[in-house]
TIMI-2910 file (N, C-alpha, C, CB; in pm, 1 decimal, decimal comma, always signed):
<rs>
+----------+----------+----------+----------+----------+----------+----------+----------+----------+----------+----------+----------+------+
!      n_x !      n_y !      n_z !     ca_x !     ca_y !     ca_z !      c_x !      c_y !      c_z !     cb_x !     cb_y !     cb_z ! resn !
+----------+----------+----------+----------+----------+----------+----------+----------+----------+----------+----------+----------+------+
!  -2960,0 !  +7051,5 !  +9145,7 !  -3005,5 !  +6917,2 !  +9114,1 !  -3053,2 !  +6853,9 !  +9243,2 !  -2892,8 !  +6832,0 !  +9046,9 !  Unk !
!  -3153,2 !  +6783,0 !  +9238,2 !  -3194,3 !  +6689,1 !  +9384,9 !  -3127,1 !  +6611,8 !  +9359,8 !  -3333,8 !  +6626,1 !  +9426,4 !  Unk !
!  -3167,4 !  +6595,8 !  +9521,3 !  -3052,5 !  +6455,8 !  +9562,3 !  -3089,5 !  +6325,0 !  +9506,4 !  -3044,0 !  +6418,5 !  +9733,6 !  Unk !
!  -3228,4 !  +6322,9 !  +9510,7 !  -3314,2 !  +6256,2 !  +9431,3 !  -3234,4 !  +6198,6 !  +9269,4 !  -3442,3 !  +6367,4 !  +9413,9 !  Unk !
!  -3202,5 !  +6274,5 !  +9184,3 !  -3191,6 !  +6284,2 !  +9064,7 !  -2993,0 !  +6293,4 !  +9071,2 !  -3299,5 !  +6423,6 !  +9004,0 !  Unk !
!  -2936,9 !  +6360,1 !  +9169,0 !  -2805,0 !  +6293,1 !  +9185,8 !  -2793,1 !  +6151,4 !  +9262,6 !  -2720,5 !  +6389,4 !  +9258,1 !  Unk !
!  -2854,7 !  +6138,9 !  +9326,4 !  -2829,8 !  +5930,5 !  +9324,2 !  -2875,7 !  +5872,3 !  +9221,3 !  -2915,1 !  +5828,1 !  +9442,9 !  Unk !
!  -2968,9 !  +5874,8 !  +9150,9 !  -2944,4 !  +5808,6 !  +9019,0 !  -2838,6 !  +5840,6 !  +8915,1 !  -3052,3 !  +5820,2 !  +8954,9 !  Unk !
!  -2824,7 !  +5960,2 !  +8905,1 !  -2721,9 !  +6003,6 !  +8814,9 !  -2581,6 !  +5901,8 !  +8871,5 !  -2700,2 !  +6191,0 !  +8829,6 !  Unk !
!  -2521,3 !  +5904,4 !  +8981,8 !  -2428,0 !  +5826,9 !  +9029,8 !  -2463,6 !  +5695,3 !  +9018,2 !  -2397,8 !  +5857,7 !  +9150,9 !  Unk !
!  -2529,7 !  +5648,8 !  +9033,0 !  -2595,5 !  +5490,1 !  +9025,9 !  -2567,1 !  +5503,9 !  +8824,2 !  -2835,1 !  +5471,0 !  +9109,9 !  Unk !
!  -2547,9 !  +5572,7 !  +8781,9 !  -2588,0 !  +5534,1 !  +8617,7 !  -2427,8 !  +5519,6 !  +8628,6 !  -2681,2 !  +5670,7 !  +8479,1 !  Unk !
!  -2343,9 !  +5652,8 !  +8665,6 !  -2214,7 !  +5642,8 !  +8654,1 !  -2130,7 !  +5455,7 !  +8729,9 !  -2169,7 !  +5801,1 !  +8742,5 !  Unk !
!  -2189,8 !  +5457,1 !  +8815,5 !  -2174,4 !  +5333,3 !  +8880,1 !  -2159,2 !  +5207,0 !  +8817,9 !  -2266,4 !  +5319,8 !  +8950,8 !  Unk !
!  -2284,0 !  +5209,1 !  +8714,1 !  -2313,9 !  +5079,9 !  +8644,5 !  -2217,0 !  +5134,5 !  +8539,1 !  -2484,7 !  +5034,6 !  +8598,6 !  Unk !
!  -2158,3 !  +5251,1 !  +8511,7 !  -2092,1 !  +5253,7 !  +8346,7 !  -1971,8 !  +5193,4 !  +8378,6 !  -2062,1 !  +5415,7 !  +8260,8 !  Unk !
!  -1835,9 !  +5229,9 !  +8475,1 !  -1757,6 !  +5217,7 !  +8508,8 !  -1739,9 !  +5054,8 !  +8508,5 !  -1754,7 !  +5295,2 !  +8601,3 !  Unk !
!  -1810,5 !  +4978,1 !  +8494,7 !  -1805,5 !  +4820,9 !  +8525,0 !  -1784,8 !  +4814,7 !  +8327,3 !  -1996,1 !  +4725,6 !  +8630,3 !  Unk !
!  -1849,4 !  +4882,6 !  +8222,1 !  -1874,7 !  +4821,7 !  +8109,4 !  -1748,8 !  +4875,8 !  +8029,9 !  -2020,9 !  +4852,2 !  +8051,6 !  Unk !
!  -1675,8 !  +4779,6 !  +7949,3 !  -1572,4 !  +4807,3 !  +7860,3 !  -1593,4 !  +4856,8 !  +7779,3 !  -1514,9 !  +4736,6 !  +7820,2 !  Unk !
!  -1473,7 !  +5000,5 !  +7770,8 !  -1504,3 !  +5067,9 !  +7685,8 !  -1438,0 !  +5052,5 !  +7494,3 !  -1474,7 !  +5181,4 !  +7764,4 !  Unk !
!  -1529,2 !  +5070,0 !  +7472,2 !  -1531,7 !  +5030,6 !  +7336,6 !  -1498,5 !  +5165,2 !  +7222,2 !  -1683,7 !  +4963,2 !  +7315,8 !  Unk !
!  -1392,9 !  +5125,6 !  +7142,8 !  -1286,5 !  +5205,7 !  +7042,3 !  -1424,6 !  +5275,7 !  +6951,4 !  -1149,8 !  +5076,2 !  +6926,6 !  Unk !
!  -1398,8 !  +5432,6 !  +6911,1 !  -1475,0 !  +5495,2 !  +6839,9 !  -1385,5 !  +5560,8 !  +6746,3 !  -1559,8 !  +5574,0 !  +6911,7 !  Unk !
!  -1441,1 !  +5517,2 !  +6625,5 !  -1355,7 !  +5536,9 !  +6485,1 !  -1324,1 !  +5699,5 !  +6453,4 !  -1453,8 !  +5470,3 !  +6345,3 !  Unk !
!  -1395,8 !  +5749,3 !  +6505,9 !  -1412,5 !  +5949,5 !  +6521,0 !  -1338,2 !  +6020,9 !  +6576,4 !  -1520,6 !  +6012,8 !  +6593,2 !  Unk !
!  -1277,1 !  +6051,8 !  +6534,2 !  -1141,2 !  +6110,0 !  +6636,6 !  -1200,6 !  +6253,1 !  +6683,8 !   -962,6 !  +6138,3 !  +6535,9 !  Unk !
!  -1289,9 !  +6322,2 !  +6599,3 !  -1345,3 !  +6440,2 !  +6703,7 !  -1420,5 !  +6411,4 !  +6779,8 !  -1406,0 !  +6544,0 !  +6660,7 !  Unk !
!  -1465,7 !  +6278,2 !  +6773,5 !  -1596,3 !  +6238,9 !  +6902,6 !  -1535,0 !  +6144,6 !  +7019,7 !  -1747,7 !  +6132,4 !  +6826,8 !  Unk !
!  -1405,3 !  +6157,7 !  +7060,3 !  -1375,6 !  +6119,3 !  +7172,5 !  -1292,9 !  +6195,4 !  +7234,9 !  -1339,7 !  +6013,0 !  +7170,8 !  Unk !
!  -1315,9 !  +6158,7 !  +7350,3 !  -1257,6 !  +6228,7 !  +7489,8 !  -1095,2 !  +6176,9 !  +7480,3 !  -1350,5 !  +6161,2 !  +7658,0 !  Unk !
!   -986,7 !  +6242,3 !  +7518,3 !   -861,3 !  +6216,1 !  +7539,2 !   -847,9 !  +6153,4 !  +7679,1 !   -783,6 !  +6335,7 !  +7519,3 !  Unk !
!   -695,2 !  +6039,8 !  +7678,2 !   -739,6 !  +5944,9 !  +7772,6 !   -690,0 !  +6013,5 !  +7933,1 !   -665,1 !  +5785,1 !  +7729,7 !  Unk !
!   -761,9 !  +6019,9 !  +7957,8 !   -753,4 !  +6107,7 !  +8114,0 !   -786,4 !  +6004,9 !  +8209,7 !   -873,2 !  +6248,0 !  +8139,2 !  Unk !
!   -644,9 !  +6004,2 !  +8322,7 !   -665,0 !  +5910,6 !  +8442,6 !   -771,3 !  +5973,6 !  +8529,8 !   -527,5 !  +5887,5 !  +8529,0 !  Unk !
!   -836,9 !  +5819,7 !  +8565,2 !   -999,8 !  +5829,3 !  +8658,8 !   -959,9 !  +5943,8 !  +8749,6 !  -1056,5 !  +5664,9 !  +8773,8 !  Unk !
!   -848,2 !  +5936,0 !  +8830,7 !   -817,0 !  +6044,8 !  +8932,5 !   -841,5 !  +6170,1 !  +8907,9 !   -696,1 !  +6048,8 !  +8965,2 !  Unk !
!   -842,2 !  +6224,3 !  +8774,2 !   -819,2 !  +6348,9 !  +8728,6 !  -1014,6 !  +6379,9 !  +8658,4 !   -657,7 !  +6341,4 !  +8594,5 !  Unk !
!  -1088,6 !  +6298,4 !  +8665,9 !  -1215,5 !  +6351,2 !  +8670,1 !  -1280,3 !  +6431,1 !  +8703,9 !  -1261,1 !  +6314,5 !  +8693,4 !  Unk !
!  -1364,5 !  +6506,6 !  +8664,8 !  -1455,9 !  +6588,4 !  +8756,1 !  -1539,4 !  +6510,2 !  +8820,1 !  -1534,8 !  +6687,4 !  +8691,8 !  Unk !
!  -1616,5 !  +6544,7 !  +8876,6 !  -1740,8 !  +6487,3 !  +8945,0 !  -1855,6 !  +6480,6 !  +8905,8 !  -1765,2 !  +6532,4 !  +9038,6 !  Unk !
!  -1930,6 !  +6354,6 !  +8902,0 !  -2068,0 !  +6397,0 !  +8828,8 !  -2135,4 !  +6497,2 !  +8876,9 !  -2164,2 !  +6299,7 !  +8824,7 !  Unk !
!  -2183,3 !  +6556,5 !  +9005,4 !  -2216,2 !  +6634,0 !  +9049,3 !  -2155,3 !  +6809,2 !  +8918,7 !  -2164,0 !  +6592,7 !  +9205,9 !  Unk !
!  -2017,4 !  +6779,5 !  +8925,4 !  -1989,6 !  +6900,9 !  +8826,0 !  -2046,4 !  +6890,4 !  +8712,0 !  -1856,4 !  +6924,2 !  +8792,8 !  Unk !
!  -2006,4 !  +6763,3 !  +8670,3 !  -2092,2 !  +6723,1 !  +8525,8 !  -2199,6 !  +6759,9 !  +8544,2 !  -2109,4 !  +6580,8 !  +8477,4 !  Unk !
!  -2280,5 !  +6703,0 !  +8626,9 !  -2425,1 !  +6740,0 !  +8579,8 !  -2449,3 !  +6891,8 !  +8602,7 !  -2540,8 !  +6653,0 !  +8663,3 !  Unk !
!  -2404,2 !  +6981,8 !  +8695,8 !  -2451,1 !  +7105,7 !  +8746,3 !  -2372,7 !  +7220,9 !  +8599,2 !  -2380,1 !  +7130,9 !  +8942,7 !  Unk !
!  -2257,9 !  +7130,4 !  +8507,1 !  -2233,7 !  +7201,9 !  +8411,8 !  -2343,3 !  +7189,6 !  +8287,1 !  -2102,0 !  +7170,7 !  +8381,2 !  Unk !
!  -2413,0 !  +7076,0 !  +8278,7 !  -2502,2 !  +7096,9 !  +8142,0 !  -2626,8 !  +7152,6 !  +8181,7 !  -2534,7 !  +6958,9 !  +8056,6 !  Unk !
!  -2633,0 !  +7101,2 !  +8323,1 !  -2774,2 !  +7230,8 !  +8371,5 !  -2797,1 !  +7358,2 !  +8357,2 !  -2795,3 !  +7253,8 !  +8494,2 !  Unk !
!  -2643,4 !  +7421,5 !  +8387,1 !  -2561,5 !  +7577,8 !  +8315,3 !  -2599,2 !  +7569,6 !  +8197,9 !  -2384,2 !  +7599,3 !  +8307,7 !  Unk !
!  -2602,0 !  +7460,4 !  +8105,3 !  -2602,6 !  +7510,6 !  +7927,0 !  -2770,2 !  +7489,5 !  +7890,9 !  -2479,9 !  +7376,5 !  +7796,1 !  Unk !
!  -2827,6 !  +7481,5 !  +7968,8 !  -2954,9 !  +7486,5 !  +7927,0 !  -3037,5 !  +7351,5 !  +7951,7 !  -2950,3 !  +7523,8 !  +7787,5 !  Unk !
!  -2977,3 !  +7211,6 !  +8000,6 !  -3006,0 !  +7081,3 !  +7966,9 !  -3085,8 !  +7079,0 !  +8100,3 !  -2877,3 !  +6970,5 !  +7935,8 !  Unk !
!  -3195,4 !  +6988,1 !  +8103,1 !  -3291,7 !  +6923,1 !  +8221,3 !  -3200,8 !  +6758,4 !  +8211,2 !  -3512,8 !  +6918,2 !  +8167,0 !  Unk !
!  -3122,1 !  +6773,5 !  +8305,9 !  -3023,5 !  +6649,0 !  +8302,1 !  -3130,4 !  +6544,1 !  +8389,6 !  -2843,9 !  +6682,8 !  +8390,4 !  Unk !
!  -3100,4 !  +6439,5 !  +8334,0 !  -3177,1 !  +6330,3 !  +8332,1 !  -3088,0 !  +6192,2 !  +8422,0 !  -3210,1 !  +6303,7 !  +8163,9 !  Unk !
!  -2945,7 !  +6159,2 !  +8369,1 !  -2848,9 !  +6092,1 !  +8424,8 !  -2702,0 !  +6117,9 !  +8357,2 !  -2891,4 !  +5954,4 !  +8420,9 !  Unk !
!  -2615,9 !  +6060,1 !  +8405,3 !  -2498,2 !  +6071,9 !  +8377,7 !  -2386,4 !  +5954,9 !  +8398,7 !  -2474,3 !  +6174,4 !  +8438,6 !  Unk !
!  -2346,5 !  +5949,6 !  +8314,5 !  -2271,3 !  +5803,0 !  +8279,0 !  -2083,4 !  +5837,1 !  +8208,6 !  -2397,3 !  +5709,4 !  +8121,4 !  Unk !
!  -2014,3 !  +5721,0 !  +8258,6 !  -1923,9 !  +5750,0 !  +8174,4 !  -1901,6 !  +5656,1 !  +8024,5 !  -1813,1 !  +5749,1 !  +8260,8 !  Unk !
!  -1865,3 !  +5730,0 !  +7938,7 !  -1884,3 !  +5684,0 !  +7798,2 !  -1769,2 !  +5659,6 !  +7703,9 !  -1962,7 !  +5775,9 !  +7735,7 !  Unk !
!  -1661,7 !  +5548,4 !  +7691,4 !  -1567,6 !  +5572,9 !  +7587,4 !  -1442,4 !  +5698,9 !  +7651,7 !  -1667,4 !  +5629,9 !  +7442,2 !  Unk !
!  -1452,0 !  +5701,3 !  +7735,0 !  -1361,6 !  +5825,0 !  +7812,6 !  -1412,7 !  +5936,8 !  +7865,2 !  -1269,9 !  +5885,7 !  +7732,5 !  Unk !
!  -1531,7 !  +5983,4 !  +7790,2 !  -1584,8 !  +6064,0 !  +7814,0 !  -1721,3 !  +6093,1 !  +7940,5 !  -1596,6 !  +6073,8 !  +7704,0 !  Unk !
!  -1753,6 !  +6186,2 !  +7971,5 !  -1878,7 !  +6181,4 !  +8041,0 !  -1993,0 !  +6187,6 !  +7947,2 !  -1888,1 !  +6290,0 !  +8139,0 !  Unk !
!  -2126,5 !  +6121,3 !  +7960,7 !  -2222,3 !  +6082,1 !  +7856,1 !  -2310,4 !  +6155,4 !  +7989,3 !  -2243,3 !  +5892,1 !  +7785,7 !  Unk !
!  -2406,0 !  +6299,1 !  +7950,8 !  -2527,7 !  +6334,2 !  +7963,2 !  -2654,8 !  +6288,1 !  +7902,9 !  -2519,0 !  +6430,9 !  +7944,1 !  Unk !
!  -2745,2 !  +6197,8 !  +7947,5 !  -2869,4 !  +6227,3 !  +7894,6 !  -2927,1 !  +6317,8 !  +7960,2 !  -2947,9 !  +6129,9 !  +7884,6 !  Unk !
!  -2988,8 !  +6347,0 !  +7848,7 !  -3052,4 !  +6517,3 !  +7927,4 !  -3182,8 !  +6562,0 !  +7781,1 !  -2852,5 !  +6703,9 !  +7938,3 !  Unk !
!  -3292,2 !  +6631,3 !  +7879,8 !  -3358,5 !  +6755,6 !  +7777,3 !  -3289,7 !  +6858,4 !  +7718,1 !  -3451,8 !  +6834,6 !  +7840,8 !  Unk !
!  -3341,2 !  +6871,8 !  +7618,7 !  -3279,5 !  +7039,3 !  +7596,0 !  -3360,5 !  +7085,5 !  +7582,6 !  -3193,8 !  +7094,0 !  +7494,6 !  Unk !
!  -3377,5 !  +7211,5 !  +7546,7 !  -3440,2 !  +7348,2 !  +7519,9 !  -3599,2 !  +7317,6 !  +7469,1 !  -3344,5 !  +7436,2 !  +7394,4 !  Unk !
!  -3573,2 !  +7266,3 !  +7398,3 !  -3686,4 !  +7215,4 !  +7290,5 !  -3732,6 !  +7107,9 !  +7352,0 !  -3639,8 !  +7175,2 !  +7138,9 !  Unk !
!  -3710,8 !  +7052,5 !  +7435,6 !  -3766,5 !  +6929,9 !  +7524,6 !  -3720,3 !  +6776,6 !  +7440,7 !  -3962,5 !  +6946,4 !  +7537,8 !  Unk !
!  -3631,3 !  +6773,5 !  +7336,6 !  -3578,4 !  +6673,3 !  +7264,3 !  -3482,2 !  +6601,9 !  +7354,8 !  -3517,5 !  +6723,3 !  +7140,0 !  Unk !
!  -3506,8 !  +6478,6 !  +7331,8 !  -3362,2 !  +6385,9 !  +7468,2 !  -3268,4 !  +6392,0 !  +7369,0 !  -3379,4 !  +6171,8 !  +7543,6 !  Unk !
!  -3162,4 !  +6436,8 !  +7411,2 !  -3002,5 !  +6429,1 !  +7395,0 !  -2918,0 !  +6388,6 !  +7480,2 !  -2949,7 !  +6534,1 !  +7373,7 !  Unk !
!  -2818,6 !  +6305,7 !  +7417,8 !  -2674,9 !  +6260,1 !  +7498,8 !  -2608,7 !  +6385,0 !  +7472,9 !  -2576,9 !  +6113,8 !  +7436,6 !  Unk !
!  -2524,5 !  +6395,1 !  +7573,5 !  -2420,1 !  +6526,3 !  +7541,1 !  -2294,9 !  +6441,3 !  +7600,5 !  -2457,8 !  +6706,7 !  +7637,9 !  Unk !
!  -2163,3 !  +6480,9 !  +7580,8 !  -2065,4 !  +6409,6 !  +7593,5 !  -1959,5 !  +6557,4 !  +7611,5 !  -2048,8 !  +6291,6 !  +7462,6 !  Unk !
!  -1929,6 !  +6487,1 !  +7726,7 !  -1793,6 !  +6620,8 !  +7773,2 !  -1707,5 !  +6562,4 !  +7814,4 !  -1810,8 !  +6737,6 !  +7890,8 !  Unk !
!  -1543,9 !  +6622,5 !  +7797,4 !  -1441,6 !  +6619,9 !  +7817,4 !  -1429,9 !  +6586,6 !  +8006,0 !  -1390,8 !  +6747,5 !  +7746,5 !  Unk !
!  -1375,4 !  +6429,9 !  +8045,5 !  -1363,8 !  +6439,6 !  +8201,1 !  -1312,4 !  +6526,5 !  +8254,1 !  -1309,2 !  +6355,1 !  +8257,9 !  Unk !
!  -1205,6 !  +6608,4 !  +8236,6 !  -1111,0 !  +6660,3 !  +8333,4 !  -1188,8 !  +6775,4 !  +8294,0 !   -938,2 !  +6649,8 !  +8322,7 !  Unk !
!  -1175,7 !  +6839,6 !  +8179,4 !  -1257,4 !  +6997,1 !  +8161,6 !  -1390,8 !  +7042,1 !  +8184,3 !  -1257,2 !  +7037,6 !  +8038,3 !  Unk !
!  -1494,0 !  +6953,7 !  +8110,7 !  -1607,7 !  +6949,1 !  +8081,0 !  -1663,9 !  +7067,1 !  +7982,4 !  -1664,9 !  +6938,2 !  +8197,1 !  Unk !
!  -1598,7 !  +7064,7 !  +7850,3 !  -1574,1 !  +7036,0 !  +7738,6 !  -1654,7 !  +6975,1 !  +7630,9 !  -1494,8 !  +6984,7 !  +7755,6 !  Unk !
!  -1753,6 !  +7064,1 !  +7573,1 !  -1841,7 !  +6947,2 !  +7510,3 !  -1800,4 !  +6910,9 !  +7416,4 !  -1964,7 !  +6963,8 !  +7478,6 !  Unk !
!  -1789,5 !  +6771,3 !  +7386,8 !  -1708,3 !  +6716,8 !  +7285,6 !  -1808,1 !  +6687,5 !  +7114,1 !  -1645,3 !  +6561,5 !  +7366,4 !  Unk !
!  -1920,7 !  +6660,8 !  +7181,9 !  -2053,7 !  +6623,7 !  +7103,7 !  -2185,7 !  +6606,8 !  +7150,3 !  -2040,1 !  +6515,4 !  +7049,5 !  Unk !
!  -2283,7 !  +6620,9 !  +7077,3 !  -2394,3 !  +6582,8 !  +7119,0 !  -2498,2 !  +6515,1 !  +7007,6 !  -2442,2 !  +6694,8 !  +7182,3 !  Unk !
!  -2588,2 !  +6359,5 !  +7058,3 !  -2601,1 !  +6308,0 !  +6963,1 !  -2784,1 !  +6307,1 !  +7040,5 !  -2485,9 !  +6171,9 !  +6921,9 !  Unk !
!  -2850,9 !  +6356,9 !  +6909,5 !  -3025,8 !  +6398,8 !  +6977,0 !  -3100,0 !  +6226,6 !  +6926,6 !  -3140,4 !  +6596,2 !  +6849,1 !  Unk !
!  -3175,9 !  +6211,1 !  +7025,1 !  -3260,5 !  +6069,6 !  +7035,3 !  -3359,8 !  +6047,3 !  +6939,7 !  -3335,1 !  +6054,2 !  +7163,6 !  Unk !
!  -3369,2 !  +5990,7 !  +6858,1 !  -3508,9 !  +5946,6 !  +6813,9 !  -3613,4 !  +5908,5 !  +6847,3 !  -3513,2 !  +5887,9 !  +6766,6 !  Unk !
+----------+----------+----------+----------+----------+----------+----------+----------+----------+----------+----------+----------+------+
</rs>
């Protein structure tokens, strides 16, 4: 990933960490509550969905979870959402 494209990615994580996170009725679509300490790094985050095929775009934290926007395969924008401590894909929800 450039460095380029990891300072924004951190700058997205940056601005998420300030916004309250808000209860999701889905119990398979959330992340378990894992202390900030025990995170991966966006840097891992992102260099793990780059591994699964994704043209990662930014990276944010989401409801507990880490929130990828990213390309996929097909060039469609998708959020992908992984587990903090594992990175773990928990879900992925494709853009309109």
């Amino acid at each position: 990933m450039s460095a380029m494209k990891l300072t924004a990615a951190t700058l997205l994580v940056l601005g998420g960490l300030s916004a309250p996170a808000l209860a999701d009725d889905d119990d398979d679509r959330r992340c378990a509550s894992v202390p900030r300490g025990e995170w991966l790094s966006v840097a891992e985050i992102a260099n793990r969905a780059s591994a699964g095929g994704y043209e990662v775009l930014g990276v944010e934290s989401d409801d507990g979870c880490w929130e990828v926007k990213a390309y996929d395969r097909d060039r469609r924008r998708v959020e992908v959402h992984y587990h903090p401590a594992t990175a773990e894909m928990i879900y992925q929800d494709f853009d309109d």
